[in-house]
VODRENDREN-517863 format. One record per residue (C-alpha): residue in three letters; x, y, z. Coordinates in nm, 4 decimals, decimal comma, always signed. Example, Ala and Ser with C-alpha at 12.3 -4.5 7.8 and 13.67 -1.06 7.14 Angstrom:
bado X Y Z
ALA +1,2300 -0,4500 +0,7800;
SER +1,3670 -0,1060 +0,7140;
END
This chain:
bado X Y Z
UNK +2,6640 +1,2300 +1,3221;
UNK +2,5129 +1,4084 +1,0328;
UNK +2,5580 +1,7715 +0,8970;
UNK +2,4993 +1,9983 +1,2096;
UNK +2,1759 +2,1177 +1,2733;
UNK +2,3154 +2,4911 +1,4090;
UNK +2,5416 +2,4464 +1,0605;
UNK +2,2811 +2,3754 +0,8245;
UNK +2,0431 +2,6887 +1,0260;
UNK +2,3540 +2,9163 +0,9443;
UNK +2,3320 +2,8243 +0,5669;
UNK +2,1529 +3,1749 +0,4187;
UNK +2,3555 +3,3954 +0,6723;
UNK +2,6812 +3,2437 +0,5561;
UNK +2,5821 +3,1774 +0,1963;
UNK +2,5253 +3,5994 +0,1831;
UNK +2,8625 +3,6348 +0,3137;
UNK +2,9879 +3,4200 +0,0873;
UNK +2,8150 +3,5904 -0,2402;
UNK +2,9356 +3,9481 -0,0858;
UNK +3,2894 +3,8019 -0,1202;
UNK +3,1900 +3,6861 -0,4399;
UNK +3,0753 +4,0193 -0,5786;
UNK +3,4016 +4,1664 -0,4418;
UNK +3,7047 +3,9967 -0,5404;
UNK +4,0659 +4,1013 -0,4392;
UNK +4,3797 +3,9175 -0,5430;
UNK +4,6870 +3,8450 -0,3952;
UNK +4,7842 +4,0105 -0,1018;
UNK +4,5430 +4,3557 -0,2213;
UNK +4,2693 +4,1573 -0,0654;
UNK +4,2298 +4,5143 +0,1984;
UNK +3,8437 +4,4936 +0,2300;
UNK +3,8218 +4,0580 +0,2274;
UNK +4,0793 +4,1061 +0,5454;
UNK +3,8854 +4,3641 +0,6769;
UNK +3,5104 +4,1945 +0,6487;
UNK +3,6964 +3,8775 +0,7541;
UNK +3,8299 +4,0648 +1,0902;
UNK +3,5108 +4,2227 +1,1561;
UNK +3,3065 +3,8871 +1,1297;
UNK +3,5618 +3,7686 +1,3774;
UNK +3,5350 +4,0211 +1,6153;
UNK +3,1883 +4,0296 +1,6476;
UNK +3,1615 +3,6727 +1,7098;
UNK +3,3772 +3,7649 +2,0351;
UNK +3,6829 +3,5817 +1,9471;
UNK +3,9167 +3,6202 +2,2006;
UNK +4,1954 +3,7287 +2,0265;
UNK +4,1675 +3,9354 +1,6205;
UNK +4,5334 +3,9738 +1,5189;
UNK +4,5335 +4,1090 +1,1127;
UNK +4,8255 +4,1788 +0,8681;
UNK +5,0022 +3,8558 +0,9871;
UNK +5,2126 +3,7789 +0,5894;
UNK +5,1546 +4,1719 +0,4872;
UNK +4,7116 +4,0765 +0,5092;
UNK +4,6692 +3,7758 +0,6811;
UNK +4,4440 +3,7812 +0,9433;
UNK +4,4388 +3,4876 +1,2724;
UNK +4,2068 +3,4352 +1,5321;
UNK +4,2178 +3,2888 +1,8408;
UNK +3,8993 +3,0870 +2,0173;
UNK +3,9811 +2,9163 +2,3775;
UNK +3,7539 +2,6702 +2,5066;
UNK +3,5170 +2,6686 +2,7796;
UNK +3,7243 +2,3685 +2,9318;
UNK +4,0382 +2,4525 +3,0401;
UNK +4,3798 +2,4845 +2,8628;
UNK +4,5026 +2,2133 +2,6273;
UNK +4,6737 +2,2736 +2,2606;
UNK +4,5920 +2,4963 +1,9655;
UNK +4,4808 +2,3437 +1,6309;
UNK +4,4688 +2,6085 +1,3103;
UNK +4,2193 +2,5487 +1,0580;
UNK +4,3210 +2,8164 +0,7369;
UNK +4,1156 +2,9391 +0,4637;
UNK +4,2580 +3,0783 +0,1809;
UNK +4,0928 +3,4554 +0,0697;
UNK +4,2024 +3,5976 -0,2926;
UNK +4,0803 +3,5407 -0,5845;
UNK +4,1771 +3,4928 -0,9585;
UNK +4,2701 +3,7567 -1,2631;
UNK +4,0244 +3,6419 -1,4561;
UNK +3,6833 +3,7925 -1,6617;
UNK +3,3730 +3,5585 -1,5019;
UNK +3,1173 +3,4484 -1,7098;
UNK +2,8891 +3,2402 -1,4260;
UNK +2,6319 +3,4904 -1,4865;
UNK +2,5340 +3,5012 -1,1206;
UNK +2,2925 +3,7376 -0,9934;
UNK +2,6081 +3,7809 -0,7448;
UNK +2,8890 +3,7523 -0,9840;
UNK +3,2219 +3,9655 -0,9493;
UNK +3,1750 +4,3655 -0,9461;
UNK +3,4948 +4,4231 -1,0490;
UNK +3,6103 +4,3129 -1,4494;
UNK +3,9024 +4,0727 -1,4930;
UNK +3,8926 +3,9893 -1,1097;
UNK +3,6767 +3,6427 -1,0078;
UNK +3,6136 +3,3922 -0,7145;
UNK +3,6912 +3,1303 -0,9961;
UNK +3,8546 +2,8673 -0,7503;
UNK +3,6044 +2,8852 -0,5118;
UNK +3,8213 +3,0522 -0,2037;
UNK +3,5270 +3,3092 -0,1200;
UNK +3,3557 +2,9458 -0,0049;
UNK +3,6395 +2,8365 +0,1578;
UNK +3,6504 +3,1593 +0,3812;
UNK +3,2969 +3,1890 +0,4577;
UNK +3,2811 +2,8539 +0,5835;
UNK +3,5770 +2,8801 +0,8255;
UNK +3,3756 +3,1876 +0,9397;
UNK +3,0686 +3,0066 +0,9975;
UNK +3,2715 +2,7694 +1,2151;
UNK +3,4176 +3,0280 +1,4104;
UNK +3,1420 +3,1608 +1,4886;
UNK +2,9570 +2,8319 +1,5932;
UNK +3,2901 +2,7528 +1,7942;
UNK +3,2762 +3,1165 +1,9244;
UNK +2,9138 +3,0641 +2,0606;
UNK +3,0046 +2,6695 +2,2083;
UNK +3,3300 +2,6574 +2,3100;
UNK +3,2653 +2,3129 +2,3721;
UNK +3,6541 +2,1929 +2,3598;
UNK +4,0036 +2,2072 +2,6041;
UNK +4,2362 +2,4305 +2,4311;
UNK +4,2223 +2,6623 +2,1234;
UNK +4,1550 +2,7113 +1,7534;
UNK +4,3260 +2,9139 +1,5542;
UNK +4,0822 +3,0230 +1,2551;
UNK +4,3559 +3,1461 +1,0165;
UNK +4,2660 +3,3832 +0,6690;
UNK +4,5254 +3,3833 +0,4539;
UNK +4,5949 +3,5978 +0,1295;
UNK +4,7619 +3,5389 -0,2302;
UNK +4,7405 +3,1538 -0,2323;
UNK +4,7330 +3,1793 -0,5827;
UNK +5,0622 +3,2214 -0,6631;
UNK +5,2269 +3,4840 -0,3958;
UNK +5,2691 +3,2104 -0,1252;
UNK +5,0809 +3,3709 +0,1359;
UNK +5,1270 +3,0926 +0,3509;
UNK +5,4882 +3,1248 +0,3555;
UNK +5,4421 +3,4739 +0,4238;
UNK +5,2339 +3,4345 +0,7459;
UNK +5,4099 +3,1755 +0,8409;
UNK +5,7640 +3,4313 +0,8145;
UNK +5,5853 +3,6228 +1,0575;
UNK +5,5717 +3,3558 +1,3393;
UNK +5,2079 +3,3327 +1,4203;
UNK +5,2913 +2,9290 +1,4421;
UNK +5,5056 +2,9424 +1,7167;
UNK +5,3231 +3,2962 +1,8812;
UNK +5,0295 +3,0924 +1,9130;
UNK +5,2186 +2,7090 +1,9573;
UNK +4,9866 +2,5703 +1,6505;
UNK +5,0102 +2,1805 +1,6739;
UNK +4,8917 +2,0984 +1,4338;
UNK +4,7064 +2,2208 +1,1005;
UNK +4,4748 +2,1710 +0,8696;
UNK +4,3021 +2,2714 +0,5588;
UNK +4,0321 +2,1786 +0,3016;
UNK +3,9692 +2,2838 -0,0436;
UNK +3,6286 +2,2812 -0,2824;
UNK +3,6512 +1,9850 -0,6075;
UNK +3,4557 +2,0480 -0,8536;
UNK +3,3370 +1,6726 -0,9827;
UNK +3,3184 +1,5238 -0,6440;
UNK +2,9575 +1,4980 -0,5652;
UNK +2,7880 +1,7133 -0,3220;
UNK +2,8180 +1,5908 +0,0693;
UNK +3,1418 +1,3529 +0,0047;
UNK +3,4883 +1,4690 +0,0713;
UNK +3,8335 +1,3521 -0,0741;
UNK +4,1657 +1,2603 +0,1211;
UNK +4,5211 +1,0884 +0,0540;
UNK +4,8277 +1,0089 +0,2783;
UNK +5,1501 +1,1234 +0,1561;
UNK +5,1578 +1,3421 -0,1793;
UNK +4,8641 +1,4736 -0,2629;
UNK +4,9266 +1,7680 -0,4400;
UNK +5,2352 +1,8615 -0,6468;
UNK +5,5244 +2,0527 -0,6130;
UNK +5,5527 +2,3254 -0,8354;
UNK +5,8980 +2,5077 -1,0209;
UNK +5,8859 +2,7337 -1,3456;
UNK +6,1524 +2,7673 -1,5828;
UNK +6,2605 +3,0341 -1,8546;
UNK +6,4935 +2,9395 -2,1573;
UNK +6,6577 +3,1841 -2,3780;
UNK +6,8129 +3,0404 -2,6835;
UNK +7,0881 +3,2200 -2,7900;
UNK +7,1545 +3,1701 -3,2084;
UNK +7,2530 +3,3899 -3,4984;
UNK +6,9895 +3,5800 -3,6841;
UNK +6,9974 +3,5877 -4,1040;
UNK +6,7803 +3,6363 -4,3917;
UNK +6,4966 +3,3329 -4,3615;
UNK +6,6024 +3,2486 -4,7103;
UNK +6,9767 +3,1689 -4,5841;
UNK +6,9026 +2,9839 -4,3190;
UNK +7,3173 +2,8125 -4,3645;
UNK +7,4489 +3,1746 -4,2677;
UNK +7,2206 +3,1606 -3,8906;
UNK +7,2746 +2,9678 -3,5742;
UNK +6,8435 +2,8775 -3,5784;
UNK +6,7635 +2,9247 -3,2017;
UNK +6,3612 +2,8510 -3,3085;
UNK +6,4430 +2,5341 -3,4977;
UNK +6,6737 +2,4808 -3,1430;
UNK +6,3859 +2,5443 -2,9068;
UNK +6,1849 +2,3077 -3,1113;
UNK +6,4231 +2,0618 -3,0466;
UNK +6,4849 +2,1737 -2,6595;
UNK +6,0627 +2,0956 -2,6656;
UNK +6,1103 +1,7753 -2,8055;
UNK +6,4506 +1,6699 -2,5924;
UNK +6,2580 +1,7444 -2,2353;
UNK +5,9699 +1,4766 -2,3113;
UNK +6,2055 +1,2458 -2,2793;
UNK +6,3120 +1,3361 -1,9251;
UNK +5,9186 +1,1908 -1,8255;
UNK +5,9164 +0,9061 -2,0860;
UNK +6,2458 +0,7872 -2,0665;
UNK +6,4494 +0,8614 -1,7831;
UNK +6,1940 +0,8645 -1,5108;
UNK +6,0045 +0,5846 -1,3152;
UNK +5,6412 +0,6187 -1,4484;
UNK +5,4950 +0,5431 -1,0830;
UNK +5,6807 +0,8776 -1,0180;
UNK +5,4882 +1,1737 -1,1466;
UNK +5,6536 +1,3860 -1,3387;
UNK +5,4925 +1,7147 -1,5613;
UNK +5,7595 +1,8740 -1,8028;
UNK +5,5596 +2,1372 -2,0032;
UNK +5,6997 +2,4363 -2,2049;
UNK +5,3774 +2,6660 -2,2550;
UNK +5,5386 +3,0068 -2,4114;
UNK +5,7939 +3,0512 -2,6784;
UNK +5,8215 +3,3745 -2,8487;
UNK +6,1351 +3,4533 -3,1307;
UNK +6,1064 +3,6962 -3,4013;
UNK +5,9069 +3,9230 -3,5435;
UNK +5,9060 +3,8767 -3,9050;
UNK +5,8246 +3,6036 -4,1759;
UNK +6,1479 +3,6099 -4,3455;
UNK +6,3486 +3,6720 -4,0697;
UNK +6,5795 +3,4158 -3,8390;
UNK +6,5481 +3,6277 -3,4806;
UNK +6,9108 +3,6343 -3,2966;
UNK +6,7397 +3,4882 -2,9782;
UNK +6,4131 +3,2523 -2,8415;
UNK +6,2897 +3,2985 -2,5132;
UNK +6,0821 +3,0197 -2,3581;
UNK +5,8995 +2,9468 -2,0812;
UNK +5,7243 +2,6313 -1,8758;
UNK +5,6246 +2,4397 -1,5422;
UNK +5,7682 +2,1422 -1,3813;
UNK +5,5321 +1,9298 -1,1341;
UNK +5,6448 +1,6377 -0,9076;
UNK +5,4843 +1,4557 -0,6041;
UNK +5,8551 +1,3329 -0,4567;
UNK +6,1681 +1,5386 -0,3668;
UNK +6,3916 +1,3567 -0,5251;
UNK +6,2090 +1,3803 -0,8767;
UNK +6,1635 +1,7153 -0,8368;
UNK +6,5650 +1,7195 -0,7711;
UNK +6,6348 +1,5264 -1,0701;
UNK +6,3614 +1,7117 -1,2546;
UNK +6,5827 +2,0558 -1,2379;
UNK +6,9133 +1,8921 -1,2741;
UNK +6,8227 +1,6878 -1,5982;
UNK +6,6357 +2,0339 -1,7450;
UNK +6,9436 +2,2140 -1,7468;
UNK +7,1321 +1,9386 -1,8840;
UNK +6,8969 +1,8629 -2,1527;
UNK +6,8440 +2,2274 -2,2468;
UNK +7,2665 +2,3482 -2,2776;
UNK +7,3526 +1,9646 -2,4677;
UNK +7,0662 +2,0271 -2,7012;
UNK +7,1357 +2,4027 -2,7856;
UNK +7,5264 +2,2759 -2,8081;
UNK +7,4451 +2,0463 -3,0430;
UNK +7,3026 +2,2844 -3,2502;
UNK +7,5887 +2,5195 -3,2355;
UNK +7,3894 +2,7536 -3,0173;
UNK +7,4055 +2,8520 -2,6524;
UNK +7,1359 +2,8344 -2,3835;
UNK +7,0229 +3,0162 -2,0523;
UNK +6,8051 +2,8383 -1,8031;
UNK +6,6552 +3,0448 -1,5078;
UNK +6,4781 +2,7629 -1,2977;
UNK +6,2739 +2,8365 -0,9723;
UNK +6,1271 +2,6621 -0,7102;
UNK +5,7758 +2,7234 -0,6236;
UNK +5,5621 +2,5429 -0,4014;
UNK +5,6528 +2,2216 -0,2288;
UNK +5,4673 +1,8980 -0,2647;
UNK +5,1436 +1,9332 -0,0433;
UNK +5,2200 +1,6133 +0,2111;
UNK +4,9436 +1,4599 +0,4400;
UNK +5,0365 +1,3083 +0,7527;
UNK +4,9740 +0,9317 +0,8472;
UNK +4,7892 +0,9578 +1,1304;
UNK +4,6424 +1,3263 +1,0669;
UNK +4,4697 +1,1944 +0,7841;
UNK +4,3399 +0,9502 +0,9536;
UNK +4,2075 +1,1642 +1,1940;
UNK +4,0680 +1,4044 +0,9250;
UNK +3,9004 +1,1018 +0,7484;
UNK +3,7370 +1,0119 +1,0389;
UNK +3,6191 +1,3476 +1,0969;
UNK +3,4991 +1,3721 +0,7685;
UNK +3,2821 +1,0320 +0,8029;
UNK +3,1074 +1,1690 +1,0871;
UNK +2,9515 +1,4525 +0,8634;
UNK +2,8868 +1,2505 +0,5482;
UNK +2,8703 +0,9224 +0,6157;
UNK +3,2353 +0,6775 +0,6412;
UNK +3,0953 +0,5441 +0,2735;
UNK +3,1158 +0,9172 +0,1377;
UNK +3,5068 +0,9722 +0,2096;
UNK +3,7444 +0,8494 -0,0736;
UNK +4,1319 +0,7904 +0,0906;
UNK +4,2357 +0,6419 -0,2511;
UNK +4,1502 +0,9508 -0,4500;
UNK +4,4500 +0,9966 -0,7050;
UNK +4,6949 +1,2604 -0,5949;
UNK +4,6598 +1,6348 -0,8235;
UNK +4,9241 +1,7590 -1,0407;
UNK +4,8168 +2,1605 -0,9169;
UNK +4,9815 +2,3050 -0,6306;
UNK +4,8523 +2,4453 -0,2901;
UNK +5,1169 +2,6907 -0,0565;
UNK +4,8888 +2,5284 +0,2474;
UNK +5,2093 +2,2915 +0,1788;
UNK +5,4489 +2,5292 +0,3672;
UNK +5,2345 +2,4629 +0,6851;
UNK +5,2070 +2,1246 +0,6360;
UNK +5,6116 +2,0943 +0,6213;
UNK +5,6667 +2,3233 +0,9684;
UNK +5,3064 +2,1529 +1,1563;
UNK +5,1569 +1,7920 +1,1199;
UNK +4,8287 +1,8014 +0,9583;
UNK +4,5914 +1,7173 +0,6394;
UNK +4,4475 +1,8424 +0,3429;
UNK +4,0961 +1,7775 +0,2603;
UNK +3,8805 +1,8378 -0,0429;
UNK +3,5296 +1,8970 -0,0562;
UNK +3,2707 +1,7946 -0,2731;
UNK +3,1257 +2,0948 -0,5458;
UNK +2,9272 +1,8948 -0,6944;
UNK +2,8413 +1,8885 -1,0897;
UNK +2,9868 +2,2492 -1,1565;
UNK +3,2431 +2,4445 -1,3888;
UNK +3,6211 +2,2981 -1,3101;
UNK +3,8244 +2,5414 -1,0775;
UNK +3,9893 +2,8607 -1,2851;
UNK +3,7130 +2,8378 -1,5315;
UNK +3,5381 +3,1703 -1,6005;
UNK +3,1502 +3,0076 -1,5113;
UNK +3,2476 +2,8505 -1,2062;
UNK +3,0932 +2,9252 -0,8856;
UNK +3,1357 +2,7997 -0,5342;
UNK +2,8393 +2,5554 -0,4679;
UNK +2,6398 +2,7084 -0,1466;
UNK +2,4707 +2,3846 -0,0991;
UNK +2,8255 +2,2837 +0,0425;
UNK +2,8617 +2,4832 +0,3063;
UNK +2,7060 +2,3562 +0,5936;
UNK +2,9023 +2,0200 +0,5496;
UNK +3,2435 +2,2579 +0,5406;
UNK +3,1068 +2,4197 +0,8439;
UNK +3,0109 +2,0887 +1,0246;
UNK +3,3843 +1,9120 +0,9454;
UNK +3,5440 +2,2169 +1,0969;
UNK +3,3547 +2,2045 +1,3883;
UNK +3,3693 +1,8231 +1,4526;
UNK +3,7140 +1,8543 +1,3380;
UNK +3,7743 +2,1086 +1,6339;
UNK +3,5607 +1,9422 +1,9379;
UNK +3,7214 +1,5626 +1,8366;
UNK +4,0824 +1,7144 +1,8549;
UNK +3,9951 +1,8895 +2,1336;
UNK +3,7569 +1,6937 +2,3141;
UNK +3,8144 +1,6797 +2,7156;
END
């Protein structure tokens, strides 16, 4: 089964909702007017139930089936946007300076419209969707946050499932793993305690920068030599600021950096060999060290046989040739993870064709995409659901 005809017929209508959420992006959870067009959409397609600031500005919706009772499968879509100044050049490019649609989640909401409303108008399945808009993906964990407010077990959500645009995979093809497939995300802040001087006596300081060089240095070898290289592991310090002065040695270095990891055990040993790294190095030295790590996002984790379903799915829009289940896992992070760890389910990427990579100023959501989003969700929801 190809791309559906109703989907590929709703391509303008959605595509101008799509370029109005474009020309209007909102980040984190101050997405107010995204929630609001997102809940109006909803209601008008006659959902049967429009429930909105579910995680502070979540929104859910609820679409029974024409053929009886049966389970409830949640599809989510992911609604802010990114600080950043876009430079598409778009007739419809962002209204609003230092605000941009620059990872593509205005496409990932307006298709999950356009299949509510399809599934609004059919009903052909036994049970319920739940259509789910979530806000602050990037970075503010809006999943968690929804989920916090128990619209999983209000609605008893079997299962879940999400997709994602990829820039590079060609248009009408999708992308799927089992297991890890995308990382696990901490941060970490270092502060470098020394003893300032005159730059010209350096013998009279305690030299927290040339420590934190060192620090930079001694956490390589955490990947390179004290971790299994089939295990991914990302140690990168990306901020170090000490001093303010040429010929001064500054009292103190602060520091700053990301930790990514597709198993829970490297992860664990990840953090614990940081810290050790970072206070034996600064001892050594003869100064003293303060590490502040957190934990972000867990790994994103595909299900066995979820994935299997979602590949399947996924071959009956494009074609079984035009689904990769070997694609390599990504080292970015995705909070759809917290639903994957409380609901089985899968996360699937989407093809954007030859366009700017995701954050990138000129990037733009590829409208030529959407009616294949709009026919997975769909087939997605009347396979799972089928009588």
């Amino acid at each position: 089964m190809p791309v559906l005809n109703r989907a590929a017929e709703m391509q303008e209508e959605v595509s101008g909702w799509r370029r109005h959420l474009h020309e209007h992006p909102e980040i984190l959870y101050d997405v107010h007017e995204t929630a609001k067009f997102v809940a109006d959409k909803l209601t008008s397609f006659g959902c049967d139930i429009v429930e909105t600031g579910i995680g502070r500005t979540g929104v859910v919706a609820i679409i029974k089936g024409r053929q009886g009772d049966g389970p409830t499968v949640g599809f989510r879509a992911d609604m802010d946007a990114l600080p950043i100044l876009e430079t598409s050049g778009k007739e419809w490019a962002s209204k609003t300076p230092g605000k941009a649609h620059s990872c593509g989640h205005d496409g990932h909401t307006a298709m999950l419209l356009g299949a509510a409303q399809y599934l609004a108008e059919t009903r052909n399945f036994k049970g319920s969707v739940a259509v789910i808009f979530q806000p602050a993906e990037e970075g503010g964990a809006g999943a968690l946050a929804m989920i916090e407010d128990g619209f999983i077990e209000k609605h008893s959500i079997s299962q879940v499932y999400g997709m994602h645009n990829s820039p590079g995979l060609p248009l009408g093809e999708f992308a799927i793993r089992k297991g890890s497939v995308m990382a696990a995300a901490d941060t970490f802040e270092i502060i470098v305690n020394g003893r300032g001087s005159h730059a010209a006596q350096p013998h009279l300081s305690v030299d927290p920068v040339l420590t934190a060089g060192h620090i930079v240095v001694a956490l390589q070898s955490i990947v390179s030599r004290q971790t299994d290289p089939l295990k991914s592991l990302v140690v990168t310090v990306a901020s170090i600021h000490g001093g303010d002065a040429n010929n001064v040695i500054p009292d103190t270095v602060k520091m700053g950096g990301t930790v990514r990891t597709l198993l829970p055990e490297t992860r664990d040993f990840a953090e614990k060999r940081l810290k050790e790294v970072v206070q034996a190095t600064a001892l050594a030295h003869g100064a003293t060290a303060e590490v502040n790590y957190r934990r972000g996002y867990p790994v994103t984790f595909n299900h066995d046989s979820e994935t299997d379903f979602a590949a399947a799915v996924a071959g009956k829009v494009a074609g079984p040739k035009a689904v990769d289940m070997t694609m390599a896992p990504h080292m970015g992070a995705e909070d759809f993870s917290y639903m994957l760890e409380r609901r089985p389910g899968a996360f699937i990427f989407i093809g954007n064709g030859d366009t700017a990579s995701l954050h990138n100023p000129a990037y733009d959501f590829n409208d030529e995409a959407l009616p294949y989003g709009i026919s997975y969700w769909v087939t997605l929801a009347e396979t799972a659901l089928a009588a």
